[in-house]
DRENDRENGU-954953 format. One record per residue (C-alpha): z, y, x; residue in one letter. Coordinates in steps of 0.001 Angstrom, whole numbers, plus 500000, padded with zeros to 6 digits. Example, Ala and Ser with C-alpha at 12.3 -4.5 7.8 and 13.67 -1.06 7.14 Angstrom:
<sites>
+--------+--------+--------+------+
!      w !      v !      u ! code !
+--------+--------+--------+------+
! 507800 ! 495500 ! 512300 !    A !
! 507140 ! 498940 ! 513670 !    S !
+--------+--------+--------+------+
</sites>
This chain:
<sites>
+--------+--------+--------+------+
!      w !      v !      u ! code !
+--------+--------+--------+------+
! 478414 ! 473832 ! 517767 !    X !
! 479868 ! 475337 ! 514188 !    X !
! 478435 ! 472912 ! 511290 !    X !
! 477615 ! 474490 ! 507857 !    X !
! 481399 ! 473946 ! 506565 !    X !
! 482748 ! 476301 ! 509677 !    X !
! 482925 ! 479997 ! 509792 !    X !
! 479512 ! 481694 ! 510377 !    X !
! 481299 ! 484194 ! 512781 !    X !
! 483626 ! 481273 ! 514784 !    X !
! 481239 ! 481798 ! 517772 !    X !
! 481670 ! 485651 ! 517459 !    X !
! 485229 ! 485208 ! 517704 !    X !
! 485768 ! 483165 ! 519882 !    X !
! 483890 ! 485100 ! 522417 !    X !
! 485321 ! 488535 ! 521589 !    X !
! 488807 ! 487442 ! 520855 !    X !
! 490375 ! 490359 ! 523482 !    X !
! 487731 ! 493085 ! 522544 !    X !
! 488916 ! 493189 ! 519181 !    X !
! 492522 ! 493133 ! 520207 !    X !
! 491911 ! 495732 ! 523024 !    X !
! 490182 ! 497831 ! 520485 !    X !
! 492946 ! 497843 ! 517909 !    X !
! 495496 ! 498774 ! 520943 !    X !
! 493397 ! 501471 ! 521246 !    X !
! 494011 ! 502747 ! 517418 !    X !
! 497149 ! 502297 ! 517206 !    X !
! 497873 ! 504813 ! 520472 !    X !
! 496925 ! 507645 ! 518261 !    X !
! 499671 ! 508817 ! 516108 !    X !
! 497645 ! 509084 ! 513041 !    X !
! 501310 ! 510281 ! 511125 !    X !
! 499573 ! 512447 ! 507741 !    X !
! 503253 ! 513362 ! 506530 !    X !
! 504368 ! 515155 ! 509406 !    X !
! 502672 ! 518829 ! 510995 !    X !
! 502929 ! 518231 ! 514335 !    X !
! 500608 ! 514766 ! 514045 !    X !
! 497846 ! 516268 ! 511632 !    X !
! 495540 ! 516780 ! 514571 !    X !
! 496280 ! 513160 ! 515822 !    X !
! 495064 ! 512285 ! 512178 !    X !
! 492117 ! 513948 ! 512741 !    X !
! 491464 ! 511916 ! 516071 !    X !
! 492355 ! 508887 ! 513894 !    X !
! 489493 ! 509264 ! 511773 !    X !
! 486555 ! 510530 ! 514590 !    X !
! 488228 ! 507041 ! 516574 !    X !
! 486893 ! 505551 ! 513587 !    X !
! 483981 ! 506928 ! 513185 !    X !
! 482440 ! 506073 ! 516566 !    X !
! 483514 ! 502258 ! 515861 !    X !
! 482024 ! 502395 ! 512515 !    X !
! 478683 ! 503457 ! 514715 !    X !
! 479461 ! 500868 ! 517355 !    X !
! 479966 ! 497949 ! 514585 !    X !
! 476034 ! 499211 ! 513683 !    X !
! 477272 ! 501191 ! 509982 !    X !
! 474775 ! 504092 ! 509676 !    X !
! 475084 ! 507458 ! 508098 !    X !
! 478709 ! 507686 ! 509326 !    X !
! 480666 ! 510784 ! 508729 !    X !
! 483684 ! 512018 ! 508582 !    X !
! 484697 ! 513542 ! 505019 !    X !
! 487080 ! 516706 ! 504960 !    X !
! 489155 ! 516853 ! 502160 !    X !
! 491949 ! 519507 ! 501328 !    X !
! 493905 ! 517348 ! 502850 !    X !
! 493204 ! 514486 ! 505896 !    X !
! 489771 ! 513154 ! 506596 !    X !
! 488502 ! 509973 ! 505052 !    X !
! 485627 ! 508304 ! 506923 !    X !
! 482497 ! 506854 ! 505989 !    X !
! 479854 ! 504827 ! 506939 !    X !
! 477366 ! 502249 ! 505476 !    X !
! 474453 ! 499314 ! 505979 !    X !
! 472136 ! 499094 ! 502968 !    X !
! 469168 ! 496825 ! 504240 !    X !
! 470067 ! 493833 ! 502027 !    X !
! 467092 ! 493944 ! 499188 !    X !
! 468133 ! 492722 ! 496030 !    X !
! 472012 ! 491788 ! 497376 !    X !
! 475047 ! 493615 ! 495240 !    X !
! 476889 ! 496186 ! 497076 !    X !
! 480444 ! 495825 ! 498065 !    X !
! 482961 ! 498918 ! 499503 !    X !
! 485656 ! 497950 ! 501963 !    X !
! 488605 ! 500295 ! 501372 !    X !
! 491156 ! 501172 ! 503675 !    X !
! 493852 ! 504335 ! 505735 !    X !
! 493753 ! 505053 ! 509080 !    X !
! 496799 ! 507138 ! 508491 !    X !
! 500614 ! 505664 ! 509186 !    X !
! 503965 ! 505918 ! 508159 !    X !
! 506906 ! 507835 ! 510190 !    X !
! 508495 ! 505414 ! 512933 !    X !
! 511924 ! 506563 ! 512709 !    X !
! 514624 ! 505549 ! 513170 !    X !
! 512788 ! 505172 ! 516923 !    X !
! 515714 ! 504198 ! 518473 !    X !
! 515392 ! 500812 ! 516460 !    X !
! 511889 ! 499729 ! 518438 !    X !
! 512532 ! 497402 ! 520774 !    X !
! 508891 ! 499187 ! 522413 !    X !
! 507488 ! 502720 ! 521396 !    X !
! 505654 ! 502556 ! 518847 !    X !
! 502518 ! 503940 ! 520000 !    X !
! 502448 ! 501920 ! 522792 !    X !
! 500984 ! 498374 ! 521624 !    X !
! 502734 ! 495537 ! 522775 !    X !
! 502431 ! 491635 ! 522434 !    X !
! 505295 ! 489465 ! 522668 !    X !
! 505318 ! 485708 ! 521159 !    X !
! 501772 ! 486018 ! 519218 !    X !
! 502225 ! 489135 ! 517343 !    X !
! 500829 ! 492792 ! 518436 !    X !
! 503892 ! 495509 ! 517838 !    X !
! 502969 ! 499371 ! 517065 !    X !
! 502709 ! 501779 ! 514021 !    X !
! 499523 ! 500707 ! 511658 !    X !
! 499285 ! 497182 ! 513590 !    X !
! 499195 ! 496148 ! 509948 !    X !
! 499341 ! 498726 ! 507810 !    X !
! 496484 ! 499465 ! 508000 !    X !
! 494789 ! 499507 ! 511095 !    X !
! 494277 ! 495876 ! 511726 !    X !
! 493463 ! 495001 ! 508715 !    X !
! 490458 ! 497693 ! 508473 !    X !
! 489842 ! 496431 ! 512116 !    X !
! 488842 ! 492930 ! 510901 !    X !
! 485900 ! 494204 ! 508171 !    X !
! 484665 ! 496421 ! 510911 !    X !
! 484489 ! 493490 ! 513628 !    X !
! 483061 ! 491400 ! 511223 !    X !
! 480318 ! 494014 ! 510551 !    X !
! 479895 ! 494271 ! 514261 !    X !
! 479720 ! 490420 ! 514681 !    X !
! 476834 ! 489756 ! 512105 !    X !
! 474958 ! 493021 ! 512670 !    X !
! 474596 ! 491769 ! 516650 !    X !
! 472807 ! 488851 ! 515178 !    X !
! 476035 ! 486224 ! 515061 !    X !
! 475979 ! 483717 ! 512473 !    X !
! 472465 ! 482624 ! 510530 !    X !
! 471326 ! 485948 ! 510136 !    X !
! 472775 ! 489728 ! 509522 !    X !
! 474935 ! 491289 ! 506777 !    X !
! 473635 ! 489091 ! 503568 !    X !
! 475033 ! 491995 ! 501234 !    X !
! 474798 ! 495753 ! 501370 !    X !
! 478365 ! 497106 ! 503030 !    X !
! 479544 ! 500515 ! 502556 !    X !
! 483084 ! 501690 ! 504250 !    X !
! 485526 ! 504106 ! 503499 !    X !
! 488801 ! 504754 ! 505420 !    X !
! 491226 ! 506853 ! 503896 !    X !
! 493529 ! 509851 ! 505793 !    X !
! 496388 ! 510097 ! 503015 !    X !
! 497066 ! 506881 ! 501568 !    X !
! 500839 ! 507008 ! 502968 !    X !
! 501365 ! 510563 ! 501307 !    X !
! 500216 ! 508848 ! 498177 !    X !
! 496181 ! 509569 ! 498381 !    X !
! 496747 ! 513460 ! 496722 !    X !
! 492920 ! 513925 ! 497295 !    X !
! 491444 ! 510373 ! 497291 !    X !
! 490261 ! 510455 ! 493510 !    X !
! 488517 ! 514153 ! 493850 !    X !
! 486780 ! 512423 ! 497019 !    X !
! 485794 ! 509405 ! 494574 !    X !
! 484876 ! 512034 ! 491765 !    X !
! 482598 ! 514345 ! 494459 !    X !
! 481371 ! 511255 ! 496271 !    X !
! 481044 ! 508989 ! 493389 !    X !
! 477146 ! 508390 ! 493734 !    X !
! 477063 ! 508116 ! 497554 !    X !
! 480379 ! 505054 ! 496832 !    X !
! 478380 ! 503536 ! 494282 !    X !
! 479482 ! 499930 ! 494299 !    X !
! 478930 ! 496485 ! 492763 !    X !
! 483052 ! 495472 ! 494001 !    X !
! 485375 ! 496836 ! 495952 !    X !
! 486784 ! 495007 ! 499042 !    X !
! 490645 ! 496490 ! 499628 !    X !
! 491867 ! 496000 ! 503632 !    X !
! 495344 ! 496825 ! 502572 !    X !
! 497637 ! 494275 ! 501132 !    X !
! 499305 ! 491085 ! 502517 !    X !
! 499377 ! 487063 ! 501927 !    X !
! 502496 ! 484696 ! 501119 !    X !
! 503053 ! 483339 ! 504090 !    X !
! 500851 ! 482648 ! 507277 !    X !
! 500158 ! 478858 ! 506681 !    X !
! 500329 ! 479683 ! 502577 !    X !
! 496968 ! 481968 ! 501583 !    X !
! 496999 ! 484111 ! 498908 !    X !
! 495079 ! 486657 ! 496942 !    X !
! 496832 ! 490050 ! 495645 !    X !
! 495561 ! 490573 ! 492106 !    X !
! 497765 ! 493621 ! 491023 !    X !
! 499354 ! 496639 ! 492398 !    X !
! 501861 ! 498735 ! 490624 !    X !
! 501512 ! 502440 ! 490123 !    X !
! 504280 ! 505191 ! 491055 !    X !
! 505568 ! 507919 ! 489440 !    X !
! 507601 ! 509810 ! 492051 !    X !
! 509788 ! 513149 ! 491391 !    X !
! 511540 ! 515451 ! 493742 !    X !
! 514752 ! 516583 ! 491425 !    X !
! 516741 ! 519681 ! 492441 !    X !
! 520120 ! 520673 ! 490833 !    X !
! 521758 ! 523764 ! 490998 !    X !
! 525633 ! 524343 ! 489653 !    X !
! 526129 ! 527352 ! 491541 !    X !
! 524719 ! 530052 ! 493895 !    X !
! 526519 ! 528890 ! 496862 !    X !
! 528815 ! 525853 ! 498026 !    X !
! 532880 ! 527143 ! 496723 !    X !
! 535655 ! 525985 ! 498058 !    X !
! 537363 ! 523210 ! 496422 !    X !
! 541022 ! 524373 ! 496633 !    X !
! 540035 ! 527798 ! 495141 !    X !
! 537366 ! 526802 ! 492035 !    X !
! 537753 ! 522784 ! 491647 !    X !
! 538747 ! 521790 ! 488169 !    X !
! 536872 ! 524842 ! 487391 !    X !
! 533330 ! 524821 ! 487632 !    X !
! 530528 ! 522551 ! 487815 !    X !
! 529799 ! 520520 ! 490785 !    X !
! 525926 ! 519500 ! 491474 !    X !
! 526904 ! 516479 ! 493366 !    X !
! 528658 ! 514948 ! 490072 !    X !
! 526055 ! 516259 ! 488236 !    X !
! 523594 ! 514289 ! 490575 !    X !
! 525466 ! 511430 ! 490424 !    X !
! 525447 ! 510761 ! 486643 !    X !
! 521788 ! 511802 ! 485846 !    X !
! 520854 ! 509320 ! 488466 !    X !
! 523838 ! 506676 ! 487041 !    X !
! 522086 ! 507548 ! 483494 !    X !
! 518565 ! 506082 ! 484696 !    X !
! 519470 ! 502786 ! 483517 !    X !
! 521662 ! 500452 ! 481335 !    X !
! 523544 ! 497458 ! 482040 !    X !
! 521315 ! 495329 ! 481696 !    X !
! 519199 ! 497194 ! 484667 !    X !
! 516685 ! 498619 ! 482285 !    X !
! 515282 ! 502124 ! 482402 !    X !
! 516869 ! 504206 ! 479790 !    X !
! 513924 ! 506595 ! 479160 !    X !
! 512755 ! 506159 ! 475703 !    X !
! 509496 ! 504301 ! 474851 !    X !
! 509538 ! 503405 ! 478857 !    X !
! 508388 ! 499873 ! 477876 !    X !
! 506586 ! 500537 ! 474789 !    X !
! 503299 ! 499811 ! 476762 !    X !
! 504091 ! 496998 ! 479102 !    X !
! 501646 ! 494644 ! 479161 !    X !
! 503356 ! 490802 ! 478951 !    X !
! 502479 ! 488020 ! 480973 !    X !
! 500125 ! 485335 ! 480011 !    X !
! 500956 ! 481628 ! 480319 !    X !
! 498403 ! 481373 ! 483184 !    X !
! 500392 ! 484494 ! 484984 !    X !
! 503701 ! 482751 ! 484676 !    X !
! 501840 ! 479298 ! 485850 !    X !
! 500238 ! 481473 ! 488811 !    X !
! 504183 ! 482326 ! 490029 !    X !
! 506004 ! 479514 ! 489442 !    X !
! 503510 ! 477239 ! 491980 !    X !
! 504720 ! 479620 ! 494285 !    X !
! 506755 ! 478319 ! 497103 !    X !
! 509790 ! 481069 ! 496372 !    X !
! 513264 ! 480691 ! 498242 !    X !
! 515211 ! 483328 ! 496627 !    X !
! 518361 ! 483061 ! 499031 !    X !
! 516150 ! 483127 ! 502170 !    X !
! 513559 ! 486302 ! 500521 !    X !
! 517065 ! 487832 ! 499864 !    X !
! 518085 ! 487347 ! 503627 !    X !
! 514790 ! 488696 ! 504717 !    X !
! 515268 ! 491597 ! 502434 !    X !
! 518778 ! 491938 ! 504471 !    X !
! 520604 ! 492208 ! 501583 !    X !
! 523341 ! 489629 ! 499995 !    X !
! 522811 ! 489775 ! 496310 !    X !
! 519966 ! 490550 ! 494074 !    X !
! 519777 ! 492355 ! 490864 !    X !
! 517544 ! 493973 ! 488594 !    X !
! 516494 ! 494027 ! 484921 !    X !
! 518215 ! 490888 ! 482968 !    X !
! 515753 ! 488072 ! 481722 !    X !
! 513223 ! 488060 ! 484001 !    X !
! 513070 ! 486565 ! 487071 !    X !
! 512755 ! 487639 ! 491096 !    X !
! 509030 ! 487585 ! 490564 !    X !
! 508800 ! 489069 ! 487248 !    X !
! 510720 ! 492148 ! 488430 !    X !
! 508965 ! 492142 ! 491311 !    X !
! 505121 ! 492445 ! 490061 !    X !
! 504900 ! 492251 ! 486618 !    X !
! 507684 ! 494562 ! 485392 !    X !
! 508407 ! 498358 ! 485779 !    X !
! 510935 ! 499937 ! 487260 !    X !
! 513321 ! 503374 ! 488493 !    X !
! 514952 ! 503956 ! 492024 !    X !
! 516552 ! 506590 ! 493593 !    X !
! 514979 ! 507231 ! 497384 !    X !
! 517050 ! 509540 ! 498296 !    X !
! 520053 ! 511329 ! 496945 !    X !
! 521461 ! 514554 ! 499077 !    X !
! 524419 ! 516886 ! 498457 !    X !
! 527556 ! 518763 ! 500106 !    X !
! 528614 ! 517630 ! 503010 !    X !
! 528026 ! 514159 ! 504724 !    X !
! 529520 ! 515203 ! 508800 !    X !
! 532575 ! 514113 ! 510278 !    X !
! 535954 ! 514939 ! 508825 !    X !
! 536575 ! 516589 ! 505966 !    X !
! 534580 ! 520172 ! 504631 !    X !
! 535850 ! 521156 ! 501348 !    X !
! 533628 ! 522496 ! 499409 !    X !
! 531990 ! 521775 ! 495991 !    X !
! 528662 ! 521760 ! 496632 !    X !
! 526582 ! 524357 ! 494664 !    X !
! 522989 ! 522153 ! 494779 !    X !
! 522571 ! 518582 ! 495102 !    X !
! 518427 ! 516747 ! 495164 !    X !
! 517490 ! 513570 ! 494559 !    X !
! 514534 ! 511899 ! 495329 !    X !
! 513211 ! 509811 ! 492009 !    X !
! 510328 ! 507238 ! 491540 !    X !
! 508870 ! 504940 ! 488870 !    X !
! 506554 ! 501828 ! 489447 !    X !
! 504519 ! 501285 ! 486687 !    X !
! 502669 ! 498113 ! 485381 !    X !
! 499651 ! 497147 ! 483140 !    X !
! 499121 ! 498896 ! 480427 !    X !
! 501429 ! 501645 ! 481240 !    X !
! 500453 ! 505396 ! 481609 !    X !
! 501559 ! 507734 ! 484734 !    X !
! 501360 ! 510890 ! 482943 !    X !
! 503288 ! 509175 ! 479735 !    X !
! 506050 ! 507955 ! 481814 !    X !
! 506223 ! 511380 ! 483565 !    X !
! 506203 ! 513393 ! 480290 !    X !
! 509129 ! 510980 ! 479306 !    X !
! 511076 ! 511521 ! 482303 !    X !
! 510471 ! 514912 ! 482320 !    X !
! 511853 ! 515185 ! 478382 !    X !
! 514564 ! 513729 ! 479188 !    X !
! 516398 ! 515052 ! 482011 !    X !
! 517036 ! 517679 ! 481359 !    X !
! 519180 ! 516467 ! 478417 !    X !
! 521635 ! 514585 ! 480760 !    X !
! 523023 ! 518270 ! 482071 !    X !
! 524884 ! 520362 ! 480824 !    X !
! 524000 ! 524341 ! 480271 !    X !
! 524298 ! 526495 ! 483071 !    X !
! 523383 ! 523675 ! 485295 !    X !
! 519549 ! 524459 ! 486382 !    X !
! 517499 ! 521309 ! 486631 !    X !
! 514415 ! 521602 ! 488669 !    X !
! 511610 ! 518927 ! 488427 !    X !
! 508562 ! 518654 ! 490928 !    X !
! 506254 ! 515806 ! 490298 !    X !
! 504814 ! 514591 ! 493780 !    X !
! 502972 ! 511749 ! 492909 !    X !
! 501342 ! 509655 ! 490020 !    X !
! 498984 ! 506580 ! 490773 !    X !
! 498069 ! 504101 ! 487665 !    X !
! 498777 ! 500795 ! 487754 !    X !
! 495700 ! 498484 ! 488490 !    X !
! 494830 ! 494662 ! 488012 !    X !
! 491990 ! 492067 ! 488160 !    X !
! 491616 ! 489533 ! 486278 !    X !
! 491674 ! 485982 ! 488615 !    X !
! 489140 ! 484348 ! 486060 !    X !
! 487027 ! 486692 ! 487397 !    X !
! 483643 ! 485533 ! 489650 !    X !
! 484393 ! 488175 ! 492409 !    X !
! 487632 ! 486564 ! 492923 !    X !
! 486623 ! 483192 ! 492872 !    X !
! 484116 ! 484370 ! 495451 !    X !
! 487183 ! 485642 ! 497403 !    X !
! 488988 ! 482391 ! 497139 !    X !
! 486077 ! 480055 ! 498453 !    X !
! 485862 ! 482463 ! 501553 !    X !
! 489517 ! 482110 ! 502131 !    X !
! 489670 ! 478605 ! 501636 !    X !
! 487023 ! 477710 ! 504209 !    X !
! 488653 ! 479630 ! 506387 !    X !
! 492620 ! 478448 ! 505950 !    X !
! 491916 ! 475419 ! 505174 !    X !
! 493426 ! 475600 ! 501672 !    X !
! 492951 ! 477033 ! 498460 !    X !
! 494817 ! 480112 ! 498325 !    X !
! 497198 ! 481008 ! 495577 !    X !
! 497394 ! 484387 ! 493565 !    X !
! 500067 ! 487087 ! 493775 !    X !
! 500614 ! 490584 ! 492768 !    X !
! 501766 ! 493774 ! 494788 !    X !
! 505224 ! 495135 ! 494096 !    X !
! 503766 ! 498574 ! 495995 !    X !
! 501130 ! 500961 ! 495104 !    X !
! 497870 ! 502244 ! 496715 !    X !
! 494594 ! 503799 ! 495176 !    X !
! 493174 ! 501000 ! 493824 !    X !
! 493299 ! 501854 ! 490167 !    X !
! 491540 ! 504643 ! 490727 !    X !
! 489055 ! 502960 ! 492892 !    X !
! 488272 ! 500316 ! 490077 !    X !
! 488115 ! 502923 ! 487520 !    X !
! 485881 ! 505833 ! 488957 !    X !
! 483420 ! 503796 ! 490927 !    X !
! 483443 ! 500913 ! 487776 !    X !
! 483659 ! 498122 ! 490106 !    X !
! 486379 ! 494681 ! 490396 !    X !
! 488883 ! 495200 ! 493335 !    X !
! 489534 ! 492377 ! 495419 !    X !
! 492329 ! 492589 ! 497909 !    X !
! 491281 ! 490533 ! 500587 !    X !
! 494687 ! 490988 ! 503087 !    X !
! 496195 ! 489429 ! 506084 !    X !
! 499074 ! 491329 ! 506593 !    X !
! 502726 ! 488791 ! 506287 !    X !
! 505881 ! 489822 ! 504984 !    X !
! 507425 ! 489741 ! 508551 !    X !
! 504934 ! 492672 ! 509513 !    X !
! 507648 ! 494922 ! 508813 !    X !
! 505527 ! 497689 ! 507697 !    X !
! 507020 ! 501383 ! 506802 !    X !
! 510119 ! 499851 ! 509301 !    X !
! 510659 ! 499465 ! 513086 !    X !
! 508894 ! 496831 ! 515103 !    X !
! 505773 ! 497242 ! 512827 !    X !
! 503191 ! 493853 ! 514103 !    X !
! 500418 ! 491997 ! 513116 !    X !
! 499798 ! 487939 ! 513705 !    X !
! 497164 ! 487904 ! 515997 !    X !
! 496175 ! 484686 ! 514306 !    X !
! 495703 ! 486682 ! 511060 !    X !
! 493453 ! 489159 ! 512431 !    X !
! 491531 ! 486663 ! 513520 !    X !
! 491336 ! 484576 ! 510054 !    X !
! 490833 ! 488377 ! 508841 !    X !
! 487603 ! 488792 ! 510945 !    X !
! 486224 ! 485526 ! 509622 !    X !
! 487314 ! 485319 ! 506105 !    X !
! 485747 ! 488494 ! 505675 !    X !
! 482071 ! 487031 ! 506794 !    X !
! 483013 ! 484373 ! 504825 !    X !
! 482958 ! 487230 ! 501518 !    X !
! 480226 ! 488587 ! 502294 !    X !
! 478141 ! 484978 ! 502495 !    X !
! 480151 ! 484176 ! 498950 !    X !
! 479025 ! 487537 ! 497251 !    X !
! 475484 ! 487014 ! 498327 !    X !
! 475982 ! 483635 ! 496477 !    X !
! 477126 ! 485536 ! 493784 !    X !
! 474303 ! 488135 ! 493506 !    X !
+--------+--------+--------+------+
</sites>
């Protein structure tokens, strides 16, 4: 028998251990890819999978919500009188798998080797939304001392890995239907699997597509070099220009609004159990850099920064085409901290570009995405509800981190009014967004508890 202390859904798990497993297998066969044509109908079967296991966990009014762009899907259980209201948040949609012939199994094919479930979304995010909806499932079938002690509502994005362009008009036209007392994210990660942890921040991207134009057409190098403008340089030194020596972002005012840590941030990261040489070697690289003064962590959460994705011109085949290229395009993105503004920074960037070319060279600017920067405060009683559920169910009180990436969560927080706790389970050797995607099966389980574990703390809380 479970005493008081344990897990009120240890029973429940232990008993459906391989139904949950078997039923994430079964997500992750559908090839819920939003960025590419030829999936967007397998996104659509993504989100009416969903659906019918929001119905099975026992969520009512369940629907799937068009948008102009992939469904999100809701559903909800509001029988808890007097008990706050929490939204789980969380995609159903997945990242690209190539390079495929780096899988050592297909991708959409799940596969288990040495404790760990391999296949696109296994962690981001399938799993993790898996776990909230099992735990629904386990204490609406009447595990643990009763059923859910808070009102749950769920919504499962379609876009969030095309950077959610139609998540905040969904918030905006569905803001009194997602009305919510906190907000429950299923989409970060913890420090390590014996080391809890509790995301408090994300950053917030700017990201540009940048086209340059020198010329109508590639000329050949023989004939016209030495005597007209090639894109590639061009390209190369507007990209070279982003930053200084000291690995800071050369756009004026870019750090004007930067919010600074506090002592208790800086006390937060240095408890944390950080091996730079061995998070470089995971990182598979064999230095590190970045903006002077500040260290790994710093410039990981708490600082902004510039990188070129992508950079593209001429001719990149075998053996030699000679030819100054006549276009060159470079892919461009900011991540943005506390207190700093997306459409600022883009209006900067913007300004200043095109003063790093020269006339006659057309510069063409395209902004594809711009997500604000959001935090929580960990003094906060939402969190510390958070943290009690975790501990119980790791065994330790788990530390707080921030999020180097990005997701909708400011925009969550700031349309619906509401805290955002990230309550994740996904590990640094998920390799998400990279071959040989997995999940710890261990995880998902601590995932299914610890999130019956929040909803018993909240309840507390009300």
């Amino acid at each position: 028998m479970l005493s008081a202390a344990d897990p009120i859904l240890g029973e429940f798990l232990a008993a459906e251990r391989d139904a949950v497993l078997d039923v994430l297998a079964d997500w992750l066969r559908i090839p819920s890819i939003g960025v590419q044509p030829v999936h967007h109908r397998d996104v659509a079967l993504s989100a009416e999978w969903c659906a019918e296991r929001m119905a099975e966990a026992g969520l009512e009014h369940v629907e799937v919500l068009s948008t102009q762009g992939h469904p999100a899907v809701y559903g909800d259980w509001l029988h808890a009188d007097g008990a706050l209201t929490a939204l789980v948040y969380g995609h159903h949609d997945v990242q690209p798998v190539d390079p495929l012939d780096e899988w050592a199994s297909p991708p959409f094919e799940p596969t288990v080797r040495s404790g760990r479930m391999f296949g696109r979304g296994a962690s981001d995010d399938k799993g993790q939304v898996l776990c909230h909806l099992e735990a629904i499932r386990g204490l609406l079938g009447g595990h643990g001392p009763g059923t859910l002690p808070v009102n749950v509502k769920v919504l499962v994005e379609g876009e969030e890995e095309t950077g959610s362009p139609h998540f905040e008009m969904l918030l905006d036209a569905e803001r009194e239907r997602l009305a919510s007392d906190v907000v429950v994210v299923s989409d970060s990660s913890m420090w390590a699997a014996d080391v809890p942890s509790i995301s408090t921040g994300m950053r917030g991207p700017v990201a540009f597509d940048v086209g340059i134009r020198s010329a109508e057409r590639d000329l050949h190098s023989g004939v016209f070099g030495g005597a007209v403008p090639n894109a590639a340089h061009w390209a190369a030194r507007l990209v070279t220009a982003l930053h200084d020596r000291r690995g800071r972002v050369a756009l004026p005012g870019f750090y004007d609004a930067v919010r600074p840590l506090t002592a208790a941030d800086r006390a937060d990261m240095a408890v944390l159990p950080l091996d730079e040489a061995a998070w470089a070697a995971a990182a598979s690289v064999a230095c590190l850099e970045g903006e002077a003064g500040h260290s790994l962590l710093e410039r990981l959460w708490a600082r902004p920064t510039c990188d070129v994705t992508g950079l593209h011109s001429g001719y990149g085949g075998p053996g030699v085409k000679t030819i100054i290229p006549g276009s060159a395009r470079a892919k461009i993105t900011f991540r943005l901290v506390p207190d700093q503004s997306p459409a600022a920074v883009a209006a900067a960037f913007e300004a200043w570009a095109p003063a790093q070319l020269p006339a006659g060279v057309h510069l063409e600017i395209h902004r594809e995405a711009a997500i604000g920067p959001a935090l929580t405060p960990t003094e906060h009683p939402a969190v510390a509800a958070l943290s009690r559920a975790i501990t119980r169910v790791w065994g330790r009180q788990p530390l707080f981190t921030r999020s180097g990436g990005s997701g909708p969560e400011e925009a969550l927080g700031r349309v619906l009014g509401a805290p955002v706790l990230h309550l994740g389970i996904g590990l640094a050797s998920d390799r998400i967004h990279a071959p040989n995607e997995g999940v710890d099966l261990e995880q998902v389980g601590r995932g299914v508890l610890a999130a019956g574990e929040l909803w018993r703390e909240l309840a507390r809380r009300a």
